[in-house]
N, C-alpha and C positions, 0 to 999 in steps of 0.2 A: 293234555290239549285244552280242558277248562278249568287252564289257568291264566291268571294274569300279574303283572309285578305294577307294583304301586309305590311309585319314588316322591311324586312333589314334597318337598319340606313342610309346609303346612298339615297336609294330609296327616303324612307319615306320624308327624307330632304329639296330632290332635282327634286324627282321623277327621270324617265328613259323610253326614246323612246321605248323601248319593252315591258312596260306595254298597250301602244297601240293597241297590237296585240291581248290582253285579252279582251280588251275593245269591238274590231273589231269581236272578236267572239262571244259576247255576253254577257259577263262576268260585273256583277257590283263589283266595286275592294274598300273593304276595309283598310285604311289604321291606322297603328296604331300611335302613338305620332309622332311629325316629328324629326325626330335625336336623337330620345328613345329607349334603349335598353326595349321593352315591359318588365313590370311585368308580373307575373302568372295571380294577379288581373285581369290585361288589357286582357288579352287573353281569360280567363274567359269568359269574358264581349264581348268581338267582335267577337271570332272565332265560337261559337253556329251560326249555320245556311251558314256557309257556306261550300262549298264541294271541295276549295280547298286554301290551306296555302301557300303561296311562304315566305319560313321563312328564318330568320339571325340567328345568334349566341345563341340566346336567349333559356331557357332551356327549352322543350316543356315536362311538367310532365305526368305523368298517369291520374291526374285528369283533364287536359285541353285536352289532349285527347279524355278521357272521355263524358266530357261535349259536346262534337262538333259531337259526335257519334248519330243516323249513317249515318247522313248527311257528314260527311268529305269524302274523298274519298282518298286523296292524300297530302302529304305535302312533298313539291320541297323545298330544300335546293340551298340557291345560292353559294353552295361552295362542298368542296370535304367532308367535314364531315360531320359524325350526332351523334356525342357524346351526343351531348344538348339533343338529342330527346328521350324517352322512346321508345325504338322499339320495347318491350315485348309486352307494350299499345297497340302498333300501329298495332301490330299483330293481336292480340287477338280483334277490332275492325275491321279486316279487313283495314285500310289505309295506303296505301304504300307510302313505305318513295323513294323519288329522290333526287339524287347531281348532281351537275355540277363537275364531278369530272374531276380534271385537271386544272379547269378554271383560280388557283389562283396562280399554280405552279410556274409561273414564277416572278410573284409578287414579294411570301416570297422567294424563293433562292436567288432573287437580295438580298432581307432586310437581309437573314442571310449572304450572303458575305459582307454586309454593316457593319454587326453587326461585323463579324469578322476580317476586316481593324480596325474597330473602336477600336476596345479592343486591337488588337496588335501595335497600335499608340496613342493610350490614346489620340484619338483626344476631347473626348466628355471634359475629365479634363481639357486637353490644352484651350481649349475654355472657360470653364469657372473661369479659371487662369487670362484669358487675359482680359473676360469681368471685372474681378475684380480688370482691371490693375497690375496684378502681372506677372514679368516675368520670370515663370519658366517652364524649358525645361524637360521632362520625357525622359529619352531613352525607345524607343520601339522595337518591332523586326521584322525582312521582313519574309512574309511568304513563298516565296519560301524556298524549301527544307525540310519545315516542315511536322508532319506527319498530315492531318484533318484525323477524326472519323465520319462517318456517320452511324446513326442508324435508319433506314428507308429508304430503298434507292426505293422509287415511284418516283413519277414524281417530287416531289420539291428537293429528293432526288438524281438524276440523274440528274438534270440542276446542281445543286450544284457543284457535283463531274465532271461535264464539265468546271465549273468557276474556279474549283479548279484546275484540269489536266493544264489548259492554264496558270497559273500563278506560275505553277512548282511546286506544290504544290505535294507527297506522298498520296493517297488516298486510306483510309480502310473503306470499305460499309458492316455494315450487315443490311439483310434483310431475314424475315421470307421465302421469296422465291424469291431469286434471279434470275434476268435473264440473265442468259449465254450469250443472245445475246449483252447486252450493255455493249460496253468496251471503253468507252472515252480517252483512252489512255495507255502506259506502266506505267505508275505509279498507275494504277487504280487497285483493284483486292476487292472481297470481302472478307471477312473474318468471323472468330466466334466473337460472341458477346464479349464474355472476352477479345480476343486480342485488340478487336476495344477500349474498354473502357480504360485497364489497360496501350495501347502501344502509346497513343498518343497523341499530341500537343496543339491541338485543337477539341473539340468533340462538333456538331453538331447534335441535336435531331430534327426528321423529322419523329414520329412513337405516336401513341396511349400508353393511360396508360395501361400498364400491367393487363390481366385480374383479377391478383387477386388483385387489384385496389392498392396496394402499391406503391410507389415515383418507381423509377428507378434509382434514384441515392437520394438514404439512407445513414445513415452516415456511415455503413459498406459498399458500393460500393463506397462510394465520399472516404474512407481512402487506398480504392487500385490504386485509379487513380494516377496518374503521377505526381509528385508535379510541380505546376506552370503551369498547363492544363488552357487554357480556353473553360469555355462551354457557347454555343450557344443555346437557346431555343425559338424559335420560334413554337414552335409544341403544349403544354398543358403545364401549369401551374402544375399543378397535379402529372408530374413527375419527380419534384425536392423536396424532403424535405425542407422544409424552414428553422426549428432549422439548421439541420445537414451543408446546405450552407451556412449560418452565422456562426458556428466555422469555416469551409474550408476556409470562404475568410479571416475572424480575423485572423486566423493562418499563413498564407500565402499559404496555401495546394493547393489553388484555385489564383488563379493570375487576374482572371478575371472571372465575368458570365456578360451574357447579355439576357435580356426578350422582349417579345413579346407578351406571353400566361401570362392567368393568372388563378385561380380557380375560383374567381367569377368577374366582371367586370361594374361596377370600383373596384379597388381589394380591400377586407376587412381589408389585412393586407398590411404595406406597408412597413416592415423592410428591406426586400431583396430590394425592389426598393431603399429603401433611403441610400445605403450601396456605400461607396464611391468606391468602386471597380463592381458598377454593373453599368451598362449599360441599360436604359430601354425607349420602346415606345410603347403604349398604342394600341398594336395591330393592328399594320397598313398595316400588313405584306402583305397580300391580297386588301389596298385600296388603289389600283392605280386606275387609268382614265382604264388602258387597264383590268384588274383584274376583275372590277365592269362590266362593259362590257362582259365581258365574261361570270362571273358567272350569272348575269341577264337574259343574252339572253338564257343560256342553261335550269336556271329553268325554265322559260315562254317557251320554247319547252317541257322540262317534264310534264308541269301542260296542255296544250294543248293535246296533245300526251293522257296524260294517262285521261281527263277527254271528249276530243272529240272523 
């Protein structure tokens, strides 16, 4: 019963000073493969008998929930989501789910203003132009003046649209509930979803998949969008169609996508990645030095918290 199973990638790898604290309190700490995104198998297998999870990315089903029941107590996420997790499960066994929510915000808004320099200066092409010794120049475009779209405006969501405001950037935020009080500047304001999608430059996803689990941008909302948009996903894999963004960018409807998320990880399919107009990194959005840090230390305060 004072155990616990310890999966994030990072951790596992490299371990982290704040697993110490578990340790300090009692706690014998399982750990899963070292720099493994765990299988269900693996979880299976290691999380029975212990009564609390400090989890990564990894998909936590009904049946490993299950199986860990009712000895689990708790499962602490080191980040702002819990998509991965069955929460239905979780419920219905009584184990509450925790996040470190916030932890990683500043992470991914650098990586999507990274992603967004990149695509508006085809730095990633230009680069690999030159490692192939060829010297050929793309013209690109400055983003001041432009309009960005953000759709989720939380915490990665508001750092953003601050990176944005500073570099003169037009900014349109929709959010399921906006807050009147942040206003990073006059160029800032929110708006309705339609206007954000259909009126702008660059559109930034920073929001969950849609409840009724369909893409958010299908190939009937990729044909309203602005010809020559690029979009930003850093957020879920999940809410892009995959056909419908390979005609967009064949066509030229799309100018540019770039990724971070994926549907499953390492991704099954790899057309959109290997699409000379896309831009992609292997989900790094959240793994900084200060990121890991952060998300670490606040799940080791939740799994504390809710199991002492």
């Amino acid at each position: 019963m004072r155990r616990i199973l310890v999966t994030p990638r990072s951790v596992t790898l490299r371990g982290h000073p704040s697993l110490q604290r578990l340790r300090d309190a009692g706690f014998e700490l399982v750990l899963s493969s070292p720099g493994v995104q765990p299988s269900e198998a693996e979880l299976l297998e290691k999380l029975p008998g212990c009564s609390g999870y400090l989890a990564g990315v990894e998909t936590v089903s009904a049946q490993v929930i299950t199986s860990a029941a009712p000895q689990l107590k708790v499962i602490s996420r080191n980040g702002a989501g819990f998509n991965s997790i069955d929460a239905d499960a979780a419920a219905r066994h009584g184990v509450k789910i925790c996040r470190a929510a916030g932890s990683n915000a500043r992470g991914v808004a650098e990586l999507a203003l990274g992603h967004i320099l990149a695509a508006a200066r085809q730095i990633p092409a230009a680069d690999r132009d030159l490692k192939g010794c060829s010297w050929r120049r793309q013209q690109g475009i400055e983003v001041a003046g432009r309009r960005l779209g953000i759709v989720g405006c939380g915490a990665i969501g508001r750092l953003l649209s601050g990176f944005a405001v500073a570099m003169e950037m037009e900014v349109l935020a929709y959010d399921p509930f906006p807050d009147p009080r942040f206003q990073p500047g006059p160029s800032f304001r929110y708006a309705p979803i339609d206007e954000v999608l259909t009126t702008v430059d660059i559109l930034s996803l920073h929001c969950p998949v849609p409840a009724d689990g369909r893409p958010l941008l299908d190939a009937a909302t990729l044909a309203r969008l602005k010809p020559g948009l690029i979009v930003i996903n850093t957020a879920r894999g999940e809410l892009i169609d995959t056909d419908a963004a390979l005609a967009a960018l064949d066509s030229g409807h799309l100018a540019a996508l770039t990724l971070d998320a994926y549907a499953s990880e390492p991704p099954s399919d790899w057309r959109l990645i290997q699409h000379p107009r896309v831009i992609a990194t292997p989900h790094t959005g959240a793994f900084t030095a200060e990121s890991v840090d952060r998300a670490v230390d606040g799940a080791v305060e939740n799994l504390l918290r809710e199991l002492e």
